[in-house]
N, C-alpha and C positions, 0 to 999 in steps of 0.2 A: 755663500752662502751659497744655484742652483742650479736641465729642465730650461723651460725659458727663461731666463733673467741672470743672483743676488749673486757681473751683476750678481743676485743668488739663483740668477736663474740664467738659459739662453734663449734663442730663437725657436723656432718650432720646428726647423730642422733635427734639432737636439733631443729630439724624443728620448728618452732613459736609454741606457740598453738595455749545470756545478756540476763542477765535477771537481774532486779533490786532487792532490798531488804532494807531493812529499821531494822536497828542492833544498838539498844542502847547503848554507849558508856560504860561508870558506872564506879564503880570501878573495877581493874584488880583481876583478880580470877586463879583458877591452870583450864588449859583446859584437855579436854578427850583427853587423847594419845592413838598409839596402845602400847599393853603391850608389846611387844617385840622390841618396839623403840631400846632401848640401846643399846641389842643383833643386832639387823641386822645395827647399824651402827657401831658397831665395826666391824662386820664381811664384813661389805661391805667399810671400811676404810681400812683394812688389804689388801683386794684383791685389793685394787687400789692405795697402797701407801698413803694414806692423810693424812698429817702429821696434821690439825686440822681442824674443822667444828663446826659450830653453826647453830639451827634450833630456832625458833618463829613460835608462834603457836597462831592462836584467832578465839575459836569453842564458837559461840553461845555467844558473848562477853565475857566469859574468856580466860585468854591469859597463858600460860607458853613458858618457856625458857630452851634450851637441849642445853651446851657444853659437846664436847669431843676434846680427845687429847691436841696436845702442840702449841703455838702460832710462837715457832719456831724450826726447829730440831736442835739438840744439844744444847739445852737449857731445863731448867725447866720448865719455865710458861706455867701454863696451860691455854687453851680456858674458858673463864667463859660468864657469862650473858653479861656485860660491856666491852666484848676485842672487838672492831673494824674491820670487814671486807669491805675492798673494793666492792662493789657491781656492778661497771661495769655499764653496761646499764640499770640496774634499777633504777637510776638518771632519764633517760626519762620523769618514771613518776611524778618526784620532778617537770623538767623543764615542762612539763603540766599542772600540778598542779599551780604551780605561774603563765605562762599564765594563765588559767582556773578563777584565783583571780584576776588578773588584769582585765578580763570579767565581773565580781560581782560588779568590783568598778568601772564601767562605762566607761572606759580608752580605752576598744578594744570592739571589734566583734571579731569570728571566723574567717568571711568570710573579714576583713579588707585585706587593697591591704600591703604585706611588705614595699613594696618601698615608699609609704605613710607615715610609720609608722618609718620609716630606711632607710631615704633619703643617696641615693647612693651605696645602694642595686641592685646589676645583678646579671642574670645568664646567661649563653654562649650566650643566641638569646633573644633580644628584646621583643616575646611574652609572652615567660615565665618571664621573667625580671619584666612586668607590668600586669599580671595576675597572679602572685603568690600570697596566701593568706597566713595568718597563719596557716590555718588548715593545709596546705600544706608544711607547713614545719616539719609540725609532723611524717607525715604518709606514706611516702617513695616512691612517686608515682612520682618527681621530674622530672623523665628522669635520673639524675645518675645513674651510674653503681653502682651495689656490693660495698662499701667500698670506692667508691673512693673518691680519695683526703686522705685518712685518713695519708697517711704521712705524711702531712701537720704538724701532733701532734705526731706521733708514731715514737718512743716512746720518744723523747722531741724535743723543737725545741726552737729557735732564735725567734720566729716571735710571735707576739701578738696576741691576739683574733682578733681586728679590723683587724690586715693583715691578717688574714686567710679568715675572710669573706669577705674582697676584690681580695682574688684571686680567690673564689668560682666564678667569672664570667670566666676565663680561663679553668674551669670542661668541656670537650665537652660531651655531655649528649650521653647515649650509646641507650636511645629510646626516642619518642614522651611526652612530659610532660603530665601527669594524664593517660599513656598510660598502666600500670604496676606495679606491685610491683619490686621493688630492693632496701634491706636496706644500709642506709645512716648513720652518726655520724657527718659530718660536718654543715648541714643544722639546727640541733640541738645548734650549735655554735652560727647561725644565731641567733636563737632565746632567746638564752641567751644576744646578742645584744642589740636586740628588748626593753625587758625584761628593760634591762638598759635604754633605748632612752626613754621609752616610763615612766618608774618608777623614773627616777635617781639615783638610785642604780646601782650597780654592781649585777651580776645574785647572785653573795656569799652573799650579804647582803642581797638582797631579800628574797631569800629562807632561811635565817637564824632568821628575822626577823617574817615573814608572815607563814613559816610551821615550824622549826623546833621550836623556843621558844615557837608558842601557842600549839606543840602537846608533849609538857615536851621531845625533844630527844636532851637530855642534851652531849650525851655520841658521838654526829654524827658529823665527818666532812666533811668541803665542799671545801677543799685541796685534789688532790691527790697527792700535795706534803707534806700534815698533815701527821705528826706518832705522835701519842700521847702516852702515856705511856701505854696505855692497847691496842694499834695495835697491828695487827698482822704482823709479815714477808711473804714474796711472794716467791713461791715456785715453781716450773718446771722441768720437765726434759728435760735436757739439753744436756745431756752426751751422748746419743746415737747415730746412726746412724742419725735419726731425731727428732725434736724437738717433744718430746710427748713420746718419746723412755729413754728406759732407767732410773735407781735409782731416788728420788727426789734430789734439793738443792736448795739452797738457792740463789734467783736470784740476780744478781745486775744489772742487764738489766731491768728497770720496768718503768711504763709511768713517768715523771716528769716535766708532763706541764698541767696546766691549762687550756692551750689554751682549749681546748676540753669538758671543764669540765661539760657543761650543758652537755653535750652526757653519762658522765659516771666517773663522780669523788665523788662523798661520797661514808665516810665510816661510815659504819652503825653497832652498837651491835646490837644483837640478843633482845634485852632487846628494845632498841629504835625500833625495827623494827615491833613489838607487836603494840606500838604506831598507827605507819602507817599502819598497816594491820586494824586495828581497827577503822581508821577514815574512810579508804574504806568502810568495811562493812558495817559502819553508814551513805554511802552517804552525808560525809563530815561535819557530826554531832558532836558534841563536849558537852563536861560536860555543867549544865549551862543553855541548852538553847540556847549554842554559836554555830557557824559555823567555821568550817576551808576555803568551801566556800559550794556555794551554790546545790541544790537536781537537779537544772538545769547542775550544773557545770558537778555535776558526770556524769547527764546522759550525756553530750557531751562526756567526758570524756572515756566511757566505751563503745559507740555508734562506728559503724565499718565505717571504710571510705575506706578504698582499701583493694580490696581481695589479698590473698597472695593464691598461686600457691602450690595445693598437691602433695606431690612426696611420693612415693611408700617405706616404708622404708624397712631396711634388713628385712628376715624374724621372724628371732628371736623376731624382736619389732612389727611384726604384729597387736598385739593389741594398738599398740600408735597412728595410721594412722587416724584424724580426719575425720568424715564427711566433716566437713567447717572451715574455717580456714581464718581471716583477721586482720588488724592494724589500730587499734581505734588512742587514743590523747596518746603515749606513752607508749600501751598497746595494746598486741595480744589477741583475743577472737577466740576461737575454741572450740571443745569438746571432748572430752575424752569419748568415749565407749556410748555414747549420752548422755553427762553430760553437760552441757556449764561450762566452765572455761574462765577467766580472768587471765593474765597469763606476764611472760618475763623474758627471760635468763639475766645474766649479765655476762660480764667478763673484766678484765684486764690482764696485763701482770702476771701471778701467780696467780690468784685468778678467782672464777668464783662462782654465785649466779643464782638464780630464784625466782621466788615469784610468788605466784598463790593464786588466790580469786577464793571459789568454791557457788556463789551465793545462790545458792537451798537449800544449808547444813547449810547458814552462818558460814560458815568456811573460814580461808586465812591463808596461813603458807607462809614461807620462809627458804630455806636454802641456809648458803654464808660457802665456803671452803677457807682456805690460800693456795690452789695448783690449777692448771689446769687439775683437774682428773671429767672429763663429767661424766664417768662411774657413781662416787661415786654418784653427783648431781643427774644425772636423776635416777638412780635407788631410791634412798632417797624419788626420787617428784612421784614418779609414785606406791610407796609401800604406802607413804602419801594420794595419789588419791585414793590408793583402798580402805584401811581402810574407811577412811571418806566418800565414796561414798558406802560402804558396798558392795563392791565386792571380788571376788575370790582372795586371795591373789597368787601373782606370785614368783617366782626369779628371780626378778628383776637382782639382782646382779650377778647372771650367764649370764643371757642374754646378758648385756652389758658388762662383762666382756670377751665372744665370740666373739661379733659384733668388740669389740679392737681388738681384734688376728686377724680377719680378714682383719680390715682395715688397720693394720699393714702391714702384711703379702703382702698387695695389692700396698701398697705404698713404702716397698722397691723394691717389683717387678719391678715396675716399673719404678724406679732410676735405679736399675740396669739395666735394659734395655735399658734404653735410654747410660747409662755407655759405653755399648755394642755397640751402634752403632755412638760415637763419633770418629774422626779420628785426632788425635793431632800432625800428623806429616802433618798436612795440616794445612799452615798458620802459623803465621800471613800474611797481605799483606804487613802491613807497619814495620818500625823498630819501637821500646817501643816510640821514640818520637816523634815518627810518631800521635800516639794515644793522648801526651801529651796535656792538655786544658783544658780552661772552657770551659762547657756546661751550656746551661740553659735550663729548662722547664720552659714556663709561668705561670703555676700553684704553681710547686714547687721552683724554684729558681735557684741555681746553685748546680753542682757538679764539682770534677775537679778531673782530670787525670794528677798523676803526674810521675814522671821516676827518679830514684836515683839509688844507685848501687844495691838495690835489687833488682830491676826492677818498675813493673808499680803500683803503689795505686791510688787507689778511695776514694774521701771525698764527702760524703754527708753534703754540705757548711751548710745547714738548721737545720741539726740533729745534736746536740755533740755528739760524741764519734760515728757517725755511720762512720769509717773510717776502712782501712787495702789493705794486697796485693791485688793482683790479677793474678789469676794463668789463665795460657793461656790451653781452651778447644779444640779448633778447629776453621778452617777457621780466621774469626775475633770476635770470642765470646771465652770470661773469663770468670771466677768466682770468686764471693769475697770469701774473707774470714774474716768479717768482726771481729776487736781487743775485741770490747766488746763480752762476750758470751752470748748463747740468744737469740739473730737478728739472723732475716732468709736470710739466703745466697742466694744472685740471679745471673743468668747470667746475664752476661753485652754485649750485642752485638753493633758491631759497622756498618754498611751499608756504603760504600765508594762511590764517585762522580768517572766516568768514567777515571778522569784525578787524582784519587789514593786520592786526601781529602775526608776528612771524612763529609757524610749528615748529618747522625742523629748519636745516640745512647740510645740504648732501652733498660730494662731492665726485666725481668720476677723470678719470685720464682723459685728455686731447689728444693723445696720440694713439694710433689702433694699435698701434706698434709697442708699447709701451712696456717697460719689465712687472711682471707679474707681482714684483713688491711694493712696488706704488699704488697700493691697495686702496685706494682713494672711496673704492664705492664700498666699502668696508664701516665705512665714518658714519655715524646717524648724530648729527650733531642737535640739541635742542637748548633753548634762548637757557644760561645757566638759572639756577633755583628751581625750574618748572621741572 
């Protein structure tokens, strides 16, 4: 599924990023590299742990293909042209794409109302509810907050696509609809919906039939519960103090729902990915004569609809800090050093992608990792940006490998500080069964608190396997510690009624660091029937 995190999101380095161009398809050819490709991504692999990467490359309609490393550690196989990476949020532009084709075939508008289109369609308040369009489901201007609802899917759940879009009316929106940028993965769900109501397909079959068979990506899945024989494994650190901290391994905590899937489920070779960079460039052009869709579609497609908000990066990355910066139909446009790029992070649980269209040059590459190592990725895309724009090369790979130390550095400070000023011999108010119950959130569903001779656990009813203790912090706030490893640990705070029952109970991330989908402070949970 993202920006910082889904993961669907990245780190804060990863801030988001038109101009048209017209790139004949043809046959595929070996494209101009820099010559020192190989060299700086071993050497910028090494400094960041990544146990494997693949890059796609399509300069001037020739395409080539760069694996390195192994597709899982302690094993042999190696990353080749054809091994599978999960891509995250770069699905977006698949699920645009297929609307974008359902536009061609006459079936929608842009500007169509959803609830028209997906009878029984809400969101939190009435106006938004029935002024919601398609385009608006793209482009993150909703009124949701950052991430929210993303538990909904993360990282698996009980609950189907249809009930995830029917609890999107329970989302309280955190600003005014069309008021702002704040990115979103559930509304993307919507539209995989859509996609089906309006198609009769399911969003897998659509996109299997309509992009992936006419652009030959033979090798692509549209499961992120698919591992096919040339996937790769999903990779993290997990061992540390915090997630992001510490040696890689090999996750068994990784998304395994569909639900979610228009927001960030294919898995794409480096080989198939050539494919798709190449039908961009060609504004949707194909061998033939033929279309994937139309030179309208793209331009909708690549056209900017909500600005997205510049922030100041560390100084190290100084030169990253765009002019302008906004989020077209599944895709960020900003520029680089005053270059326009087309652009978008991806990530999963373990895995993390980008892919960038640099129109001027006809050029688009992509690189997808099997780890959550930003470092590796941005350094990669930005050593990529300067080659092909013919600029000053940098060290990339130091810079970012600083800006880590620091944000590191900054983020156990901060744990421990707050360590510091916990006070554990204060509380609890009530006894362990005191706490015991369902809870519900109307969004998310239930949680329950239960009391055994270890003492208190938390089950997340909606997620498998999100369960385990919960150790008591202070006053009436705990913290899990949840069985699977992985998942982000949150406090659990309880707020009590005058007469010692419990109102609510809320929950927030432990970690400052944390991916923006672990939307914890999202939950308003209250004792279930009340």
């Amino acid at each position: 599924m993202t920006c910082k995190t889904p993961r669907l999101s990245l780190p804060r380095f990863l801030a988001p990023l038109l101009v048209t161009v017209l790139v004949g398809i043809g046959a595929p050819a070996t494209a101009t590299t820099p010559q020192d490709l190989d060299a700086f991504a071993a050497k910028t692999m090494k400094a960041f742990d990544t146990p494997g990467m693949a890059v796609a490359i399509v300069d001037n309609g020739q395409a080539s293909t760069h694996a390195y490393g192994i597709r899982k550690l302690g094993a042999p196989a190696r990353v080749d042209a054809h091994t599978t990476f999960p891509i995250g949020s770069n699905t977006k532009a698949f699920t645009a794409a297929a609307l974008a084709i359902l536009v061609d075939q006459g079936k929608l508008h842009w500007d169509d109302l959803v609830v028209d289109k997906l009878p029984g369609f809400r969101m939190y308040d009435a106006y938004t509810s029935q002024n919601m369009t398609i385009t608006d489901l793209l482009v993150h201007r909703s009124g949701l907050g950052l991430g929210e609802g993303d538990l909904m899917f993360l990282p698996s759940t009980t609950r189907s696509r249809a009930e995830l879009v029917h609890a999107i009316r329970y989302l309280k929106p955190a600003t005014g609809f069309r008021s702002g940028f704040a990115y979103d993965n559930v509304l993307y769900s919507v539209a995989g919906e859509l996609i089906e109501a309006v198609s009769g397909q399911r969003w897998e079959d659509f996109v299997q039939q309509h992009i992936l068979q006419p652009l030959d990506m033979h090798d692509t899945l549209t499961s992120i519960d698919g591992h096919g024989p040339d996937s790769v494994s999903l990779h993290g650190k997990i061992s540390g103090p915090l997630r992001g901290m510490g040696p890689p391994s090999v996750l068994s905590t990784v998304l395994s729902s569909d639900v979610g899937a228009p927001a960030g489920a294919l898995g794409v070779s480096a080989e198939d990915m050539t494919h798709w960079l190449r039908v961009q460039l060609a504004r949707g052009a194909l061998d033939g004569g033929k279309r994937l869709f139309s030179e309208a579609a793209s331009q909708a497609l690549w056209t900017p609809q909500t600005l997205v908000p510049i922030s100041a990066p560390p100084a190290p990355l100084a030169l990253t800090k765009p002019a302008y910066q906004a989020y077209a139909l599944g895709l960020f446009v900003r520029d680089y050093r005053g270059h326009p790029l087309i652009m978008h992070t991806g990530g999963v649980l373990g895995a993390y992608s980008v892919v960038a269209i640099i129109p001027e040059k006809h050029v688009a590459f992509a690189i997808m990792l099997n780890s959550e190592d930003a470092g590796t990725l941005m350094s990669m895309f930005y050593h990529l940006l300067d080659h092909y724009l013919d600029l000053p090369p940098s060290d990339w790979t130091g810079k970012f490998l600083q800006v880590e130390k620091l944000d590191e550095a900054a983020a156990l400070k901060a744990v421990q500080e707050a360590q510091t000023k916990t006070h554990p011999e204060r509380g609890p108010s009530l006894s362990p069964n005191g706490y015991a119950g369902v809870f519900r959130d109307l969004w998310y569903g239930t949680a329950t608190i239960a009391h055994d001779a270890k003492g208190l656990r938390i089950s997340m009813d909606r997620t498998p396997g999100m369960q385990g203790p919960l150790e008591h912090v202070q006053y009436d706030t705990f913290r899990t510690h949840w069985e699977k490893p992985g998942m982000e640990d949150a406090y659990v705070t309880f707020a009590l009624h005058p007469d010692g029952s419990i109102e609510q109970m809320t929950l927030r991330a432990i970690s400052p660091v944390a991916d923006f989908s672990w939307d914890y402070q999202d939950l308003h949970f209250v004792p279930e029937g009340k």
